[in-house]
N, C-alpha and C positions, 0 to 999 in steps of 0.2 A: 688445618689438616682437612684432604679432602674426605666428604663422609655421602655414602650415597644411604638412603633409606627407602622404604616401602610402607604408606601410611595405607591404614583404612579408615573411609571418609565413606559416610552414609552421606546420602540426600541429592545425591547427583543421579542425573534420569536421563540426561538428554546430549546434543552438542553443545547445545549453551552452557552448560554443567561444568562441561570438561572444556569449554574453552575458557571461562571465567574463572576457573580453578588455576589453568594452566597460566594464564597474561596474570593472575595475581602473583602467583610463585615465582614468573618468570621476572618480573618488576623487580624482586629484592634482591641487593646487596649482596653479593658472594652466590647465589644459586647460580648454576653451570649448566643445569639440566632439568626437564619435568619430561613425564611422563603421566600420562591420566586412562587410567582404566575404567571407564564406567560400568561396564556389563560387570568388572567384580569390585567395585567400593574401592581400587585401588591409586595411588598416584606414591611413584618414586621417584624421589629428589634428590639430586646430587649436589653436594653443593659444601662450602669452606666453612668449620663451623666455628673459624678464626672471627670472620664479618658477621657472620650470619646465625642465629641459635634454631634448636630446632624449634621451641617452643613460641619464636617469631615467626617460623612458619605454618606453626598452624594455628595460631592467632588469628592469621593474615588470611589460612583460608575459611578460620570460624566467621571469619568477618563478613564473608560472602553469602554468609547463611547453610553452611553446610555442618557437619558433626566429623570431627577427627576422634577415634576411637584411641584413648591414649592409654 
């Protein structure tokens, strides 16, 4: 089913931020979509949560060195 969300993720400051958020997200299995807000801590994802959980995706972007506010 498809599921869009809206996460907030501290520690992003910059482009590099938001573009290494966004090619991480954009990588996984069943995501259809990113979005990355840095001026407000936000990134919403669209994406099937048949392939995909959400809790892979924010894993994926803890992995990065960022903080998902769950």
């Amino acid at each position: 089913m498809e599921v869009n969300v809206a996460l907030e993720v501290k520690g992003m400051s910059c482009s590099h931020c938001e573009k290494a958020v966004k090619d991480t997200v954009t990588n996984l299995n069943g995501v259809n979509g990113v979005e990355v807000h840095v001026k407000n801590d936000e990134v919403k994802v669209d994406y099937n949560d048949d392939v995909v959980t959400l809790e892979e995706i924010c894993d994926a972007i803890e992995e990065q060195g960022y903080d998902v506010v769950r």
